[in-house]
C-alpha positions as CSV (number, residue, x, y, z in Angstrom):
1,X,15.1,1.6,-25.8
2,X,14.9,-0.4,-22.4
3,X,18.1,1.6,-21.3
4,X,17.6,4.6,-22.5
5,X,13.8,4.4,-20.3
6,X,16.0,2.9,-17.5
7,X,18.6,6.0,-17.1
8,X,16.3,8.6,-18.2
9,X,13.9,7.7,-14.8
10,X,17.2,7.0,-13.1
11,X,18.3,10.5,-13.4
12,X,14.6,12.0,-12.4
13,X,13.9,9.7,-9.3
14,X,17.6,10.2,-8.1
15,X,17.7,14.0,-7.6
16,X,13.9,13.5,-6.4
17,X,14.7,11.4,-3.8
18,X,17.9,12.7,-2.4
19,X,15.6,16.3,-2.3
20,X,12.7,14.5,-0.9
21,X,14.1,13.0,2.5
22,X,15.9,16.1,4.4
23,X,12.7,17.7,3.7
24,X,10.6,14.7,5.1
25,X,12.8,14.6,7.9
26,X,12.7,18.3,8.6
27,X,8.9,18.0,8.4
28,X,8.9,15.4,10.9
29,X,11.1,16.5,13.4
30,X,8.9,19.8,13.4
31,X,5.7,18.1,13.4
32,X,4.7,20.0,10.5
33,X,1.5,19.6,8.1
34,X,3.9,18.2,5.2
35,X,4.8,15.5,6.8
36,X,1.7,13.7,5.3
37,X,2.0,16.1,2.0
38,X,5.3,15.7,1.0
39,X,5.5,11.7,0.8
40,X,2.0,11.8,-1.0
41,X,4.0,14.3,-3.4
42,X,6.7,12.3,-3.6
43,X,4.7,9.0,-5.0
44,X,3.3,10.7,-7.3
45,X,6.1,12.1,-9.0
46,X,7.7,8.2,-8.8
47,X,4.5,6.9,-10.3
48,X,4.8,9.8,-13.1
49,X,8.3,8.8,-13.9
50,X,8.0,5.0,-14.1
51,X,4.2,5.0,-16.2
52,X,2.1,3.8,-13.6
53,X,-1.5,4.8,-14.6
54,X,-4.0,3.9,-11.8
55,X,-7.4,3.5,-12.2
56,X,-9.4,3.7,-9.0
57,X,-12.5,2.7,-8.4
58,X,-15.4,3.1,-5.4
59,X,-14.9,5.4,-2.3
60,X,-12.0,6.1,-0.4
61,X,-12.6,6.4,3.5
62,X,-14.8,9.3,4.2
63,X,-13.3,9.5,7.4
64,X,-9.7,10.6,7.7
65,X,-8.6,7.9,10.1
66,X,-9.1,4.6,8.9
67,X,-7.6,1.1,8.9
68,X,-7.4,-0.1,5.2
69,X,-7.0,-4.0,4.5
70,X,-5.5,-4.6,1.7
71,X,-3.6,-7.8,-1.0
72,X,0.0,-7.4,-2.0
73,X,1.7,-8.1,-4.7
74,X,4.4,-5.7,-5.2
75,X,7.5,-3.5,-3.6
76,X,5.3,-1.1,-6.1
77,X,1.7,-1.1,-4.0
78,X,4.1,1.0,-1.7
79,X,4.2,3.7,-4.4
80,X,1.1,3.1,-6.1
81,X,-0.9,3.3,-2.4
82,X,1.2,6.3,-1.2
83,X,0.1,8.3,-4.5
84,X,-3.8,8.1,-3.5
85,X,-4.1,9.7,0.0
86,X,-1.7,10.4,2.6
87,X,-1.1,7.3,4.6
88,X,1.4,4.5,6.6
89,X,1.4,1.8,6.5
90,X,2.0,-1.5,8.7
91,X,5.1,-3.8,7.5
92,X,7.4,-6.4,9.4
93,X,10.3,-5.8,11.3
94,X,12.4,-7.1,8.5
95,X,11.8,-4.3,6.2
96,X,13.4,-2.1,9.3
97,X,16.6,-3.7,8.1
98,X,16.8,-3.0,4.5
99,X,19.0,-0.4,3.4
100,X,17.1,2.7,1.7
101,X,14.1,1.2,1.8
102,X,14.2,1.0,5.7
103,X,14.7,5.0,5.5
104,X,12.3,6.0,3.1
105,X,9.9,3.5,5.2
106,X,10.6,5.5,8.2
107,X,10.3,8.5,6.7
108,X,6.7,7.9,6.1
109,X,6.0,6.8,9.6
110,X,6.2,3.5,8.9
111,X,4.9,1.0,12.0
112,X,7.5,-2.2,12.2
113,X,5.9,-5.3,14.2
114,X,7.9,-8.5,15.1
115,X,5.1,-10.8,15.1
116,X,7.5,-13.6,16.9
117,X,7.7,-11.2,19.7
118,X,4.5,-10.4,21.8
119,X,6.2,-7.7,23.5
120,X,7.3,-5.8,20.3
121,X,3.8,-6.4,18.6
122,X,2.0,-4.9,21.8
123,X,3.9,-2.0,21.6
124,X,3.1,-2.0,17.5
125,X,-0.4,-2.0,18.0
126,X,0.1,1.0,20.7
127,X,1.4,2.5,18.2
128,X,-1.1,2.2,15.6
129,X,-3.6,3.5,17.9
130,X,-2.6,6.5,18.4
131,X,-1.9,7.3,15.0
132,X,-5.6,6.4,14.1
133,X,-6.8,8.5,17.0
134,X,-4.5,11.3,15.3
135,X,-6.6,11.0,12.3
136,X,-4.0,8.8,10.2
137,X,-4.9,6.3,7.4
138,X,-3.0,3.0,8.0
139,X,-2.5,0.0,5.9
140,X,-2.3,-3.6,6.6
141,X,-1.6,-5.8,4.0
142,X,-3.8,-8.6,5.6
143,X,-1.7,-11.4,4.0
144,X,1.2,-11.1,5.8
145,X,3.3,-11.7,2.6
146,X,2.9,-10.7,-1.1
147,X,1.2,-12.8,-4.3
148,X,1.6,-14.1,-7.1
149,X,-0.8,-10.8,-8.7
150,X,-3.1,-13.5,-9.9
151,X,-4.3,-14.9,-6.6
152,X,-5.1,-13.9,-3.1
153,X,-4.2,-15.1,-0.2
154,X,-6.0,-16.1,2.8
155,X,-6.4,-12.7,5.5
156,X,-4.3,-13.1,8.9
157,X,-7.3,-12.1,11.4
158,X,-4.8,-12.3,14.0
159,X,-2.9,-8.8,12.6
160,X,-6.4,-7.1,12.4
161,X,-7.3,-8.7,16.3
162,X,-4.6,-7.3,17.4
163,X,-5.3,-3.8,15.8
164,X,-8.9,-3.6,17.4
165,X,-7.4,-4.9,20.8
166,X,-4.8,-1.8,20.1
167,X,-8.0,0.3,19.8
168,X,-9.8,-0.4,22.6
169,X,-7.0,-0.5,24.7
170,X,-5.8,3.3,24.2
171,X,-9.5,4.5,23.7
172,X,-9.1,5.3,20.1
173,X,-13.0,4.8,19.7
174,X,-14.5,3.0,16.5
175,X,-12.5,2.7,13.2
176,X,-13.5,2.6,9.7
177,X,-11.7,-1.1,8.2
178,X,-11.7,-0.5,4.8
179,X,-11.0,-3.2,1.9
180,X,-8.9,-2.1,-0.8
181,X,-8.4,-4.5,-3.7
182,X,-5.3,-3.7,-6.1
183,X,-4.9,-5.5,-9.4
184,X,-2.6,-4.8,-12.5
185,X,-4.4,-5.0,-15.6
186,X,-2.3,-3.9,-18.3
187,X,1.7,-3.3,-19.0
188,X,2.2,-1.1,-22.5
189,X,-1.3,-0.6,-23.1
190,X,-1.7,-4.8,-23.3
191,X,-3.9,-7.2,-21.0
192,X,-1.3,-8.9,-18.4
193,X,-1.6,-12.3,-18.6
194,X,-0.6,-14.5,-16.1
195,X,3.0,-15.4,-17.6
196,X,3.4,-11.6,-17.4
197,X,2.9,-10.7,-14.0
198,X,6.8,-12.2,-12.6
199,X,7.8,-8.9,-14.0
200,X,5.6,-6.9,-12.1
201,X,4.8,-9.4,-8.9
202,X,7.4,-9.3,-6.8
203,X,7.1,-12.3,-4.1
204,X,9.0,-15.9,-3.2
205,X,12.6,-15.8,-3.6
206,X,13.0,-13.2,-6.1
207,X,15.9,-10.7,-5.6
208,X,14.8,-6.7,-5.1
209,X,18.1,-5.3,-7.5
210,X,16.8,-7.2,-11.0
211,X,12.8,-6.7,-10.1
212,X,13.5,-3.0,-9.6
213,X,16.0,-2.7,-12.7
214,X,13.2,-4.2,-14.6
215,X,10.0,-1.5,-13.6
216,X,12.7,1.4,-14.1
217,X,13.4,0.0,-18.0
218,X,9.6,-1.4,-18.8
219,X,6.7,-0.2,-20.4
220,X,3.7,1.9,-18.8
221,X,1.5,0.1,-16.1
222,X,-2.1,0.4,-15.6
223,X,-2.8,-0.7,-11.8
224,X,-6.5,-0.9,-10.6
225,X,-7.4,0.2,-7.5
226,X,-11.2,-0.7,-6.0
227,X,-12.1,0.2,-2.9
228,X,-14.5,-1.9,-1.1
229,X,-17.6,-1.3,1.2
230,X,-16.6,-0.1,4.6
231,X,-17.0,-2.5,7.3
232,X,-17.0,-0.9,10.8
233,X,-14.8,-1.6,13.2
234,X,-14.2,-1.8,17.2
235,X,-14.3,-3.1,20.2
236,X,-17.2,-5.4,19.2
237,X,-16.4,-6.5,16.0
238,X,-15.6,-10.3,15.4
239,X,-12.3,-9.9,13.8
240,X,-12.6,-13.5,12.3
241,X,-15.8,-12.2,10.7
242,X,-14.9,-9.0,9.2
243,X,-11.0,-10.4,8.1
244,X,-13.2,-12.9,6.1
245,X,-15.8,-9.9,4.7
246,X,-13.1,-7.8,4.0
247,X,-11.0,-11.1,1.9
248,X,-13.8,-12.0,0.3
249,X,-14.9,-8.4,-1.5
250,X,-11.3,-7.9,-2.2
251,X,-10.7,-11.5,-3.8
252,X,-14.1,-10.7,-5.6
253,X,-12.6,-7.5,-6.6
254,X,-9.2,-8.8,-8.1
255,X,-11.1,-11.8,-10.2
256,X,-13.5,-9.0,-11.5
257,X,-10.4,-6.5,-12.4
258,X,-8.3,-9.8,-13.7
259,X,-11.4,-10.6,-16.1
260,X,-11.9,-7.5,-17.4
261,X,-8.1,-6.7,-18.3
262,X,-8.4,-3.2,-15.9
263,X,-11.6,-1.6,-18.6
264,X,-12.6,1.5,-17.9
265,X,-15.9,1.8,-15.6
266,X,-18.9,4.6,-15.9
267,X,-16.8,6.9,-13.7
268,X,-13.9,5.7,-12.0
269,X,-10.9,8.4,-11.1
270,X,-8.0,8.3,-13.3
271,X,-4.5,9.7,-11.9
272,X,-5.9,11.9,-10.0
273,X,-5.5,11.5,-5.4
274,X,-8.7,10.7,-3.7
C-alpha cells in the first residue's frame, strides 16, 4: 500500500512541478500578478496530493504586508505555509545550495541571509524591506533551526532586530509581526504521539531523501495552524520584548494544539486559504 501511495503522488507532483516552474519563472521575469498566485496554487495541489489537512485557527494578517514569526519543525511547514496566503519566506544561505529545493526556493522569492557575514545580512534585511513596503508577507522562522515538533525553541531576537533595523532604514513604515504557531496533531486520522513525530519532524542529522520518501508513502496529516495576536512592529519596538511575546503565545499555542490532539474548534477554517 505504502508504494503504491508513494508512486501514485510521485507521478502527480512530478508533472506538477516540472509545469509549475517555467511558469513561475515566466511570471517573475515579467513581474506579473501570478507570481504570488501561482506558488500559492502550487502548495496546495502538493498538500492535496500528499493528505495534509490543515486546520487553522485565529486571524491571518489583516494587512497584506506583514512579518510573520513562526516555529519549525518540518521541510513540510514550507508547503503547508505556502498553501495559506501568498508569501516568502526568510531561510539561510545554506538552503541556496541545495539542489531543487534551492530553485523552487528562489522561485518563490525566497530571501537567503549568511548570518556569519554582516555584510550579506545587511543586504538581506534591504531586501526584506522592500518586499514588505511592496505589500509582501514574509516569514521568519524565529528559531533559526527546526524542532523536535514537540517542543519550541527559544526566538533569535537578533533575526527580528535586524528586520526592524531593515525597516527603518529603507522607510518601510510600521509592520504588523505576526505569531504563527504550527503543530501536527494527527497522522491517519490518529493522535501523534511523541514517538511519532521522527516521521514527520524533520531536524538534527536526519537525511532529506528517506524523510521525504517517507511523507510521499504515509498516511494523511492533520497540521494545526493558530495564528496569534498581532504585535505591532517598528522603529520603536523592543525587539527583545516582542521576540519573547511572540515565543511565548506561540509556545502556548503548540502545548494547547499538542494537548488537544489538533480537535476541532467552534469555527476554525478547514482547507480552505486565508
Amino acid at each position: 500500500m505504502s508504494n503504491l501511495r508513494f508512486w501514485s503522488r510521485v507521478a502527480v507532483l512530478v508533472p506538477v512541478t516540472l509545469i509549475g516552474i517555467p511558469l513561475q519563472w515566466a511570471a517573475l521575469r515579467l513581474g506579473a500578478p501570478g507570481r504570488r498566485a501561482i506558488p500559492l496554487a502550487y502548495h496546495r495541489i502538493v498538500c492535496a496530493t500528499l493528505g495534509v489537512r490543515r486546520i487553522v485557527h485565529g486571524e491571518p494578517p489583516r494587512g497584506p504586508a506583514a512579518l510573520i514569526l513562526s516555529n519549525h519543525v518540518s521541510w513540510l511547514d514550507i508547503c503547508v505555509l505556502s498553501a495559506l496566503t501568498p508569501l516568502s519566506f526568510i531561510a539561510k544561505a545554506e538552503v541556496g545550495t541545495w539542489p531543487v529545493v534551492s530553485l523552487l526556493a528562489r522561485l518563490q522569492r525566497t530571501v537567503f541571509i549568511d548570518r556569519t557575514r554582516r555584510a550579506d545580512t545587511a543586504r538581506a534585511n534591504g531586501a526584506v524591506a522592500r518586499r514588505l513596503r511592496e505589500g509582501d508577507r514574509i516569514v521568519l522562522f524565529a528559531e533559526g533551526t527546526t524542532g523536535d515538533g514537540t517542543r519550541v525553541l527559544p526566538f533569535r531576537s537578533a533575526l527580528v532586530g535586524a528586520a526592524r533595523e531593515a525597516l527603518t532604514a529603507d522607510g518601510a513604515g510600521d509592520v504588523v509581526l505576526q505569531p504563527l504557531a504550527i503543530t501536527y496533531v494527527r497522522r491517519d486520522g490518529l493522535p501523534l504521539q511523541r514517538g511519532d513525530r521522527p516521521a514527520i519532524a524533520w531536524h538534527g542529522d536526519m537525511e532529506l531523501a528517506p524523510h521525504l520518501k517517507g511523507i510521499l508513502a504515509g498516511g494523511p496529516i492533520d497540521v494545526q495552524l493558530t495564528w496569534g495576536t498581532p504585535i505591532p512592529f517598528d522603529a520603536g519596538t523592543d525587539r527583545k520584548r516582542a521576540t519573547r511575546r511572540a515565543e511565548e503565545e506561540v509556545r502556548a499555542k503548540v502545548r494547547e494544539a499538542l494537548a488537544g490532539g489538533g480537535r476541532i474548534g467552534p469555527s476554525p477554517q478547514r482547507d480552505t486559504g486565508v
